[in-house]
mmCIF file as Biopython writes it, N, C-alpha, C and O atoms, coordinates in Angstrom:
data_model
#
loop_
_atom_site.group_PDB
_atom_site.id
_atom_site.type_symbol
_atom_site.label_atom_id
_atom_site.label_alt_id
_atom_site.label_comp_id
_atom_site.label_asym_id
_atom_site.label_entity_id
_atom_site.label_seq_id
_atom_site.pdbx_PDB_ins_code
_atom_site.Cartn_x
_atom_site.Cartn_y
_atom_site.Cartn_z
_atom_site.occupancy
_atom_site.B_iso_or_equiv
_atom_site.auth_seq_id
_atom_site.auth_asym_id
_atom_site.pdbx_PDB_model_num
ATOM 1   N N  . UNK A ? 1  ? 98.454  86.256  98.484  1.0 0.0 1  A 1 
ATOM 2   C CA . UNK A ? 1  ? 98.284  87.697  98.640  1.0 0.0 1  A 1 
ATOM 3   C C  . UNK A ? 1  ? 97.309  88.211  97.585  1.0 0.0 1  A 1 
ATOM 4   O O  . UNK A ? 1  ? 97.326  87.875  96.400  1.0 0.0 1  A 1 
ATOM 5   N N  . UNK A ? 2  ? 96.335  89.185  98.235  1.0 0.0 2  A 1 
ATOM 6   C CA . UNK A ? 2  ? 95.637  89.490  96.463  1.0 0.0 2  A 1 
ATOM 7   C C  . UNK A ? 2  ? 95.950  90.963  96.456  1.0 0.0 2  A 1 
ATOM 8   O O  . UNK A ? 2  ? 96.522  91.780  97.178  1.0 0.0 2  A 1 
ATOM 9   N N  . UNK A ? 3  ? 95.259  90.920  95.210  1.0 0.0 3  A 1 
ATOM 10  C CA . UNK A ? 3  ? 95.609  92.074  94.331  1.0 0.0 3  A 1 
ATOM 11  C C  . UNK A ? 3  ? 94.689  93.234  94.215  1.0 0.0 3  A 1 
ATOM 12  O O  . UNK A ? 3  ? 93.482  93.086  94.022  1.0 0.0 3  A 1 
ATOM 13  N N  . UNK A ? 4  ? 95.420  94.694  94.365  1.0 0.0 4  A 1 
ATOM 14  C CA . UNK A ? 4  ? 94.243  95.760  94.099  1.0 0.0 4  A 1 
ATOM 15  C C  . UNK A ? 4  ? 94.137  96.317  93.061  1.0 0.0 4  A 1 
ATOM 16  O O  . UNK A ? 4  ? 95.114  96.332  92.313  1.0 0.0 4  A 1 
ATOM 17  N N  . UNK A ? 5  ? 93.233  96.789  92.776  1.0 0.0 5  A 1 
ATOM 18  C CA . UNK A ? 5  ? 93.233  97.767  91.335  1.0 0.0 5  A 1 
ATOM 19  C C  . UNK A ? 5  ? 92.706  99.202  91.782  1.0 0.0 5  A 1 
ATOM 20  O O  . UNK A ? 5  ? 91.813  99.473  92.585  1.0 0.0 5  A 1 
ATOM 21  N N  . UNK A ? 6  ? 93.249  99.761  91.279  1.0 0.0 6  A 1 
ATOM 22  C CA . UNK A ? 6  ? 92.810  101.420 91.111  1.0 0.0 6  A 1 
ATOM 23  C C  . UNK A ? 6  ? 91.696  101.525 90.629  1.0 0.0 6  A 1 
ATOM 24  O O  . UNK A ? 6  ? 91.491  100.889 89.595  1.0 0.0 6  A 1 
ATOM 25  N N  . UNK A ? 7  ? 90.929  102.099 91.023  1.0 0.0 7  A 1 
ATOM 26  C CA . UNK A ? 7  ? 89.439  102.623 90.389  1.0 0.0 7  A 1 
ATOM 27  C C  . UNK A ? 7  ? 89.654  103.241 89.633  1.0 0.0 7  A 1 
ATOM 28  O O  . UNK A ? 7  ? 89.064  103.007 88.578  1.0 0.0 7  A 1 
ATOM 29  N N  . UNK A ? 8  ? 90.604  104.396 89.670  1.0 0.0 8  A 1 
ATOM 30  C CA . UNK A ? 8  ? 90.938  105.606 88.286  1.0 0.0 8  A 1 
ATOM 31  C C  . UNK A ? 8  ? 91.240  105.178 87.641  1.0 0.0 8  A 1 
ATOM 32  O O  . UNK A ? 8  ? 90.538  105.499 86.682  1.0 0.0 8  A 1 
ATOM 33  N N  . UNK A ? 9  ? 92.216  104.255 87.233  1.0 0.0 9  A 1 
ATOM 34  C CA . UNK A ? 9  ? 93.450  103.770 86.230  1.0 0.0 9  A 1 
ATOM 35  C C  . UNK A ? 9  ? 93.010  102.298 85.478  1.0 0.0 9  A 1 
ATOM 36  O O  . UNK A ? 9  ? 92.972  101.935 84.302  1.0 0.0 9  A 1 
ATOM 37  N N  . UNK A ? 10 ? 92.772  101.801 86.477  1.0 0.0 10 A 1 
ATOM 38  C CA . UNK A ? 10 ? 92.831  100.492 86.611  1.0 0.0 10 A 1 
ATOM 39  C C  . UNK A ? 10 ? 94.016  99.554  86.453  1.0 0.0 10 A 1 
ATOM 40  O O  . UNK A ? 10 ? 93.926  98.486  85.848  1.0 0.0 10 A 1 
ATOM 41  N N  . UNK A ? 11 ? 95.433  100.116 87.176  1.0 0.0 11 A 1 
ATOM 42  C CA . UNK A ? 11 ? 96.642  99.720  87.001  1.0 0.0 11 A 1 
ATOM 43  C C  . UNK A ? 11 ? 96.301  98.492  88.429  1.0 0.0 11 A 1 
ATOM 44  O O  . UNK A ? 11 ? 95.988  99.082  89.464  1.0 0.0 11 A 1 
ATOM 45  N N  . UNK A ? 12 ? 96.326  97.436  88.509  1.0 0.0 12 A 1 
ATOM 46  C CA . UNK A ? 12 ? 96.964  96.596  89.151  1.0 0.0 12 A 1 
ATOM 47  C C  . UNK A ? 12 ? 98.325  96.111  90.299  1.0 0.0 12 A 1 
ATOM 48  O O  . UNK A ? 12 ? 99.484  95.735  90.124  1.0 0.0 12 A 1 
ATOM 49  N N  . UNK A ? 13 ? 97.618  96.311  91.283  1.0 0.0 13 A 1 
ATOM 50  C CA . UNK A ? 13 ? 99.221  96.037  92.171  1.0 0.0 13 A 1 
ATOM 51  C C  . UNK A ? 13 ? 99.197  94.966  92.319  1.0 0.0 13 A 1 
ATOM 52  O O  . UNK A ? 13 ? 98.146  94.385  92.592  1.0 0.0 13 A 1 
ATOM 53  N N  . UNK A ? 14 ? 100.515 94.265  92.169  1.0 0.0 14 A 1 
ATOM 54  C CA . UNK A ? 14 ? 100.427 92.938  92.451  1.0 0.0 14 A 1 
ATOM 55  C C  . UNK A ? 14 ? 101.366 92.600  93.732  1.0 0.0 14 A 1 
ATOM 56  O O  . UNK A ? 14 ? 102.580 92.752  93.600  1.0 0.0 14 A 1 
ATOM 57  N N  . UNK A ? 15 ? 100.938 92.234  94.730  1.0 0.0 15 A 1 
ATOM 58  C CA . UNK A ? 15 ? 101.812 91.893  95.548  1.0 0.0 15 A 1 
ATOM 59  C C  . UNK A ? 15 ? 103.371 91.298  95.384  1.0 0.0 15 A 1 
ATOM 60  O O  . UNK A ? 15 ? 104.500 91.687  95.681  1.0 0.0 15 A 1 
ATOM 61  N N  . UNK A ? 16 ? 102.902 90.380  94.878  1.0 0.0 16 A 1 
ATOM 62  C CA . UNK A ? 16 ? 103.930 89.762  94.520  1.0 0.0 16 A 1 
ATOM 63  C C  . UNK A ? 16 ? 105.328 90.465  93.177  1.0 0.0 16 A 1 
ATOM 64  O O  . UNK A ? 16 ? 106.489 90.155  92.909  1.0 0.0 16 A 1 
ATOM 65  N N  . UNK A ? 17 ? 104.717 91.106  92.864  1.0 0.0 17 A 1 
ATOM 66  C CA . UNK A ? 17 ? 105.573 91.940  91.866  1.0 0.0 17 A 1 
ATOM 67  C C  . UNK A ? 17 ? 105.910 92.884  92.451  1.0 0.0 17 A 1 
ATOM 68  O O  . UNK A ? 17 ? 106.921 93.388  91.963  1.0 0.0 17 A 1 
ATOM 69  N N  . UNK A ? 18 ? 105.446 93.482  93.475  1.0 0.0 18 A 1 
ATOM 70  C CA . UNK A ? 18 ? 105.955 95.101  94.020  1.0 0.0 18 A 1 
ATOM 71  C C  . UNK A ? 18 ? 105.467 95.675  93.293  1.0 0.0 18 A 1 
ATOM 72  O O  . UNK A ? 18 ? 104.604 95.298  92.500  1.0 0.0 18 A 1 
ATOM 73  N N  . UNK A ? 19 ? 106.185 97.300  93.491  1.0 0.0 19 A 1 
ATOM 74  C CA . UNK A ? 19 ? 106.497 98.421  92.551  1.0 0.0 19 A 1 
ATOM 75  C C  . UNK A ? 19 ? 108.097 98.395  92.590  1.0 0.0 19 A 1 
ATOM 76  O O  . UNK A ? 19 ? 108.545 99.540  92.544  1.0 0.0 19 A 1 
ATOM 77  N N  . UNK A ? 20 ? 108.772 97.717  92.640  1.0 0.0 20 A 1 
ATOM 78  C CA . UNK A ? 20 ? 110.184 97.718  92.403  1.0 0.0 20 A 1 
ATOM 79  C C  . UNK A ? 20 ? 110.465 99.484  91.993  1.0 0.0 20 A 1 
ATOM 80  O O  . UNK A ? 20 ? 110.698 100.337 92.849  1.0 0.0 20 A 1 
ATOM 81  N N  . UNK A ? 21 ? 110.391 99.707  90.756  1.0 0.0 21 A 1 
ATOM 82  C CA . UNK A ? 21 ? 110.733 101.227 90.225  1.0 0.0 21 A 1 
ATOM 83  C C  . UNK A ? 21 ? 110.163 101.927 91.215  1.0 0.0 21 A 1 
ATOM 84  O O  . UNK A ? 21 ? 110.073 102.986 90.594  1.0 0.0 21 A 1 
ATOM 85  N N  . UNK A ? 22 ? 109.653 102.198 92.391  1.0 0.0 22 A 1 
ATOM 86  C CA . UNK A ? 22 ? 109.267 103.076 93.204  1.0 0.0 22 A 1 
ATOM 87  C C  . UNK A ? 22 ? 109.532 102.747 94.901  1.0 0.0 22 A 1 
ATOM 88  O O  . UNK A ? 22 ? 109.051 103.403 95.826  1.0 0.0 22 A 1 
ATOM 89  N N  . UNK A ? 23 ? 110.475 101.493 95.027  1.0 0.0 23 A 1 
ATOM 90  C CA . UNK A ? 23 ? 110.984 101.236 95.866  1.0 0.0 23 A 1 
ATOM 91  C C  . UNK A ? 23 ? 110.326 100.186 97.036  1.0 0.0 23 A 1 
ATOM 92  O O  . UNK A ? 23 ? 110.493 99.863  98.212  1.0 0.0 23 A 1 
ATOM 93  N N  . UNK A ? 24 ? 109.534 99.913  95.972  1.0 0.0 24 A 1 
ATOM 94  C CA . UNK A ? 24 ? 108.558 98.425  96.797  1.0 0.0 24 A 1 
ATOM 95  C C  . UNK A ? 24 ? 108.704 97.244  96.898  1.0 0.0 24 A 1 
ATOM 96  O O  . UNK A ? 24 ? 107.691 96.655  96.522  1.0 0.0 24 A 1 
ATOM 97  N N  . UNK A ? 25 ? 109.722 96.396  97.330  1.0 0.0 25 A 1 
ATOM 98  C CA . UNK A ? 25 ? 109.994 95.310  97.401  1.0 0.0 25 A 1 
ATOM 99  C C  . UNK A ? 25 ? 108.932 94.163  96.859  1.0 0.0 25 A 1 
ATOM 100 O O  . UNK A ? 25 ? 107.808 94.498  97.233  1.0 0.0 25 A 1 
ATOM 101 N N  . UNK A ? 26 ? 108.892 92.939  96.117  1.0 0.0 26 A 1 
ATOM 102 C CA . UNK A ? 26 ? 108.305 92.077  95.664  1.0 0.0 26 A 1 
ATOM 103 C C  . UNK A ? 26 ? 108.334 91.348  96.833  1.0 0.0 26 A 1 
ATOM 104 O O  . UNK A ? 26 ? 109.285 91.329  97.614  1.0 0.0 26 A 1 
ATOM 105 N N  . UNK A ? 27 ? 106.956 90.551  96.997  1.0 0.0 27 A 1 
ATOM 106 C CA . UNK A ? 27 ? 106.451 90.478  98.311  1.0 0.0 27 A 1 
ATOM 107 C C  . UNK A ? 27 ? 105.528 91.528  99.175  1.0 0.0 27 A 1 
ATOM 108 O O  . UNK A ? 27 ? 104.768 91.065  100.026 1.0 0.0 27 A 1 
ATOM 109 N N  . UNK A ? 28 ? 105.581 92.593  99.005  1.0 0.0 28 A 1 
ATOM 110 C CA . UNK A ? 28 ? 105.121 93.855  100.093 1.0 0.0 28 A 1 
ATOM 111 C C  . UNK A ? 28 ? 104.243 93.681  100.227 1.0 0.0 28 A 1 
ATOM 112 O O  . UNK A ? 28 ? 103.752 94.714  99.772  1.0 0.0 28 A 1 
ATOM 113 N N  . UNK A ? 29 ? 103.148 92.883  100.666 1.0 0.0 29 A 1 
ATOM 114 C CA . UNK A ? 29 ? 101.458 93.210  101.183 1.0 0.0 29 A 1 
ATOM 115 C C  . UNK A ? 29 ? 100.760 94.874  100.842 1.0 0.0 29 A 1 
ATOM 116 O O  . UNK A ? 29 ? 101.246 95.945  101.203 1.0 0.0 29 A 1 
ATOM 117 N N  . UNK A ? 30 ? 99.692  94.688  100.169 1.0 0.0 30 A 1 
ATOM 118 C CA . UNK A ? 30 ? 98.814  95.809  100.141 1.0 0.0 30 A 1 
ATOM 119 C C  . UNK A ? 30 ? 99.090  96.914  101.129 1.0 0.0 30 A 1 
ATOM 120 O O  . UNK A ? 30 ? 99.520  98.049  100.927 1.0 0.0 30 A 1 
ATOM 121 N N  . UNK A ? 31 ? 98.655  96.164  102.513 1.0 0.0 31 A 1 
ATOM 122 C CA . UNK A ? 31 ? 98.224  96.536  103.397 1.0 0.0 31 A 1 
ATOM 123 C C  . UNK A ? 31 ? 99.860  97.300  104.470 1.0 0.0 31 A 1 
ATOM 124 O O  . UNK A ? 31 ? 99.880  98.015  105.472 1.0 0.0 31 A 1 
ATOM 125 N N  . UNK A ? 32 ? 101.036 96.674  103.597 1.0 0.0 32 A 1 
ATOM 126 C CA . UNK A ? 32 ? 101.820 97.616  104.539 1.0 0.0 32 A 1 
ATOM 127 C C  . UNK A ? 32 ? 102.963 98.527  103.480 1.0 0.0 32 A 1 
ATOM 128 O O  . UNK A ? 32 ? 104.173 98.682  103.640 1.0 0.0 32 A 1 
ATOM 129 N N  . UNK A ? 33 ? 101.888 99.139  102.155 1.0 0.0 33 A 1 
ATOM 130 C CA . UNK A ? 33 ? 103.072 100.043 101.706 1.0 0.0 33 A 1 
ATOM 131 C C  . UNK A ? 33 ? 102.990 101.231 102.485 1.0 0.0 33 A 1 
ATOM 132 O O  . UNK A ? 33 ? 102.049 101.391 103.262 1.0 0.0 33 A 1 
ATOM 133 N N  . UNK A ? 34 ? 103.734 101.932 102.373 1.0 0.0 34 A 1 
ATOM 134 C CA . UNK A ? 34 ? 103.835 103.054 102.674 1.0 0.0 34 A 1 
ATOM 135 C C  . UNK A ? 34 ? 102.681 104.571 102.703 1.0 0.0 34 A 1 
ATOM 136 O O  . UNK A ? 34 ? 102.441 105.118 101.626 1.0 0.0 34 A 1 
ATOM 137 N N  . UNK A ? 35 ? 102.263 104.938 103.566 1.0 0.0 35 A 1 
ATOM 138 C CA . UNK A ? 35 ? 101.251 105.976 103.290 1.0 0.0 35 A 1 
ATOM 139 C C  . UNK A ? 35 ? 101.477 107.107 102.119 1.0 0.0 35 A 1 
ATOM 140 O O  . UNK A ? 35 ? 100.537 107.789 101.711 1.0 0.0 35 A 1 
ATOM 141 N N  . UNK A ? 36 ? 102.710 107.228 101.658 1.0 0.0 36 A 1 
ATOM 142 C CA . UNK A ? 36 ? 102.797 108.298 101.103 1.0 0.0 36 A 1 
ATOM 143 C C  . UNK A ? 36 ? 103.087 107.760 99.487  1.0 0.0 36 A 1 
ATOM 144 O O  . UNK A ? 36 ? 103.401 108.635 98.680  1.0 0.0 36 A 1 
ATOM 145 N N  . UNK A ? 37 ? 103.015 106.746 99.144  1.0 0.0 37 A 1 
ATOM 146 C CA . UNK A ? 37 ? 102.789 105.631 97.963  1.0 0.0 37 A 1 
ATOM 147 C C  . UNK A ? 37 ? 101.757 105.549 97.140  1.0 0.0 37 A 1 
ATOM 148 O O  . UNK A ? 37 ? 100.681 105.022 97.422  1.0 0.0 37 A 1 
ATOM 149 N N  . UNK A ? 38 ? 102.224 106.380 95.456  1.0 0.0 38 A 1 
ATOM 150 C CA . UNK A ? 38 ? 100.503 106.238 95.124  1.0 0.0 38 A 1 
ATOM 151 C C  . UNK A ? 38 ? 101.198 105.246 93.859  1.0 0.0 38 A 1 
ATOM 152 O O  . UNK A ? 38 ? 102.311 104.757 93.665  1.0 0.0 38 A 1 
ATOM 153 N N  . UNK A ? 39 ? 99.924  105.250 93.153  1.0 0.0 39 A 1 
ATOM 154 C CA . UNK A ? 39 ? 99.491  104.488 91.763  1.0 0.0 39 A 1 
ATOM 155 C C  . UNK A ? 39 ? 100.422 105.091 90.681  1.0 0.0 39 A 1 
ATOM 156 O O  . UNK A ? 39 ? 100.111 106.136 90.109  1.0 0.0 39 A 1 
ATOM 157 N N  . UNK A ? 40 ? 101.390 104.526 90.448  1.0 0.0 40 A 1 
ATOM 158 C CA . UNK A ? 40 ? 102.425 104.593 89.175  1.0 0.0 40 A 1 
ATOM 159 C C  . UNK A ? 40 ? 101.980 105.106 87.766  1.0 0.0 40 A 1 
ATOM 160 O O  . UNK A ? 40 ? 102.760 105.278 86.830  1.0 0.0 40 A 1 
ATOM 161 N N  . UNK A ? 41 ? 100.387 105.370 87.719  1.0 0.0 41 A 1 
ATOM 162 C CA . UNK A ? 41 ? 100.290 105.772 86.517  1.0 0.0 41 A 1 
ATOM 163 C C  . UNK A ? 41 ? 99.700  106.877 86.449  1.0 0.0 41 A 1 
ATOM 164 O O  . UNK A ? 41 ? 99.734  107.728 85.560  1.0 0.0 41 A 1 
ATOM 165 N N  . UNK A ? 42 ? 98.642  106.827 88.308  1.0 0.0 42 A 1 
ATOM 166 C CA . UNK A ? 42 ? 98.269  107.782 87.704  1.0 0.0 42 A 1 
ATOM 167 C C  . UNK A ? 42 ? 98.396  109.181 88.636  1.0 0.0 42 A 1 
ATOM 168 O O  . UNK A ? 42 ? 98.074  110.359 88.477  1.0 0.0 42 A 1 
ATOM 169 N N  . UNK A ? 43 ? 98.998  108.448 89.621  1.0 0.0 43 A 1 
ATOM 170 C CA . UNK A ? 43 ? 99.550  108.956 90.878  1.0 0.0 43 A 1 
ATOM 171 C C  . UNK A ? 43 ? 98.440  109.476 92.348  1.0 0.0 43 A 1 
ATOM 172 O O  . UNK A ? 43 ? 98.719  110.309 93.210  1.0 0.0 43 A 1 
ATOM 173 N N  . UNK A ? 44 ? 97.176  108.654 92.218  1.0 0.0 44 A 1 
ATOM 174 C CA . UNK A ? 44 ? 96.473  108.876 93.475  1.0 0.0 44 A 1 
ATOM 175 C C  . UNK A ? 44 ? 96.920  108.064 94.350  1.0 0.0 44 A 1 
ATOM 176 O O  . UNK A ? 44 ? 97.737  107.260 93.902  1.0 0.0 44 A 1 
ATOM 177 N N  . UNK A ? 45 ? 96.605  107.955 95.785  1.0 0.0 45 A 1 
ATOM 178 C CA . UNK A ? 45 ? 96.808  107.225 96.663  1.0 0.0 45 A 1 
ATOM 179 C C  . UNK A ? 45 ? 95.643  106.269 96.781  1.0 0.0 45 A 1 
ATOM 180 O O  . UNK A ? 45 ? 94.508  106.305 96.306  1.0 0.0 45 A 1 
ATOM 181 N N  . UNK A ? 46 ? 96.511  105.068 97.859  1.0 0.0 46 A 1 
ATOM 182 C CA . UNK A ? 46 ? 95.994  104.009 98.257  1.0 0.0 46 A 1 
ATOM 183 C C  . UNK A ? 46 ? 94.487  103.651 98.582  1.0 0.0 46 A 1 
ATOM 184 O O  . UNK A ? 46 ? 93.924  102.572 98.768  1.0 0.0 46 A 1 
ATOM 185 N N  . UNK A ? 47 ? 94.039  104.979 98.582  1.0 0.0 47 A 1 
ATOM 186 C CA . UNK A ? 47 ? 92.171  105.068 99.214  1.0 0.0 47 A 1 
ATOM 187 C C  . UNK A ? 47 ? 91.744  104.906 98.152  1.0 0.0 47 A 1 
ATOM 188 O O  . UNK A ? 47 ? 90.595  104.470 98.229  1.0 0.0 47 A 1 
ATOM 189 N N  . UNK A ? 48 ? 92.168  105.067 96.890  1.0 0.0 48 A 1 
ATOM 190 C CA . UNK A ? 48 ? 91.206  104.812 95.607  1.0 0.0 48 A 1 
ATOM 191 C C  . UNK A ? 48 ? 91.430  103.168 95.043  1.0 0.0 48 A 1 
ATOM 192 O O  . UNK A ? 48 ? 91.015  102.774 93.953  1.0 0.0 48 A 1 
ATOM 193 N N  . UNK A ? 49 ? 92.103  102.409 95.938  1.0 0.0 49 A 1 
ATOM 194 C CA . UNK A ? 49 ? 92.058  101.252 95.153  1.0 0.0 49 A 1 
ATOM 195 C C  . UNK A ? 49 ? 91.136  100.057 95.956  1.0 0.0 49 A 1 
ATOM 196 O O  . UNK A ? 49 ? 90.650  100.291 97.063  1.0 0.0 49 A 1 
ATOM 197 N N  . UNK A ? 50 ? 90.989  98.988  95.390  1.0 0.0 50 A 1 
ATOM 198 C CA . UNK A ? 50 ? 89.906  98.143  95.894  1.0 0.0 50 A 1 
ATOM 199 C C  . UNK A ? 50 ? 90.487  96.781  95.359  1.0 0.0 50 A 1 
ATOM 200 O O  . UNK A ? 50 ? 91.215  96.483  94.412  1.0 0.0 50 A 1 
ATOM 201 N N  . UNK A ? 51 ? 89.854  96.075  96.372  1.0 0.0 51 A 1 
ATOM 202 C CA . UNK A ? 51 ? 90.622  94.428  96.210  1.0 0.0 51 A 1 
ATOM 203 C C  . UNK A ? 51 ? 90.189  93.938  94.775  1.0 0.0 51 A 1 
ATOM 204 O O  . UNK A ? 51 ? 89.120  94.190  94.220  1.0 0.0 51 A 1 
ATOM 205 N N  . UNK A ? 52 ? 91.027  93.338  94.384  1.0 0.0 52 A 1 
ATOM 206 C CA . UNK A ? 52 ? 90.441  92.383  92.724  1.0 0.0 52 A 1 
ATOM 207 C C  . UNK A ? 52 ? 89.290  91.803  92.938  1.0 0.0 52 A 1 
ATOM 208 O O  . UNK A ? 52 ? 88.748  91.158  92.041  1.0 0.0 52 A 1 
#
C-alpha cells in the first residue's frame, strides 16, 4: 500500500497504520477513507495530499 503526504503539513498517512485516533482502521487504503476525513494536523482534506 503506499503512502500520502499532505502538501500543507507534510504529515504522512500510512496505510498501514491508519488514523486509529480518528477512527481509521490499520489497513484502510488511501483510496477508501472516508470523504469527510481530513489531515490530523492540520485538518484539510484528502485533495491536498499526493502519493510519496
Amino acid at each position: 500500500m503506499e503512502k500520502y503526504i499532505c502538501t500543507a503539513c507534510s504529515y504522512v498517512y500510512d496505510p498501514e497504520k491508519g488514523d486509529p485516533e480518528n477512527g481509521i482502521a490499520p489497513g484502510t487504503p488511501f483510496e477508501e477513507l472516508p470523504e469527510d476525513w481530513t489531515c490530523p494536523l492540520c485538518g484539510l482534506g484528502t485533495d491536498v495530499f499526493e502519493k510519496e
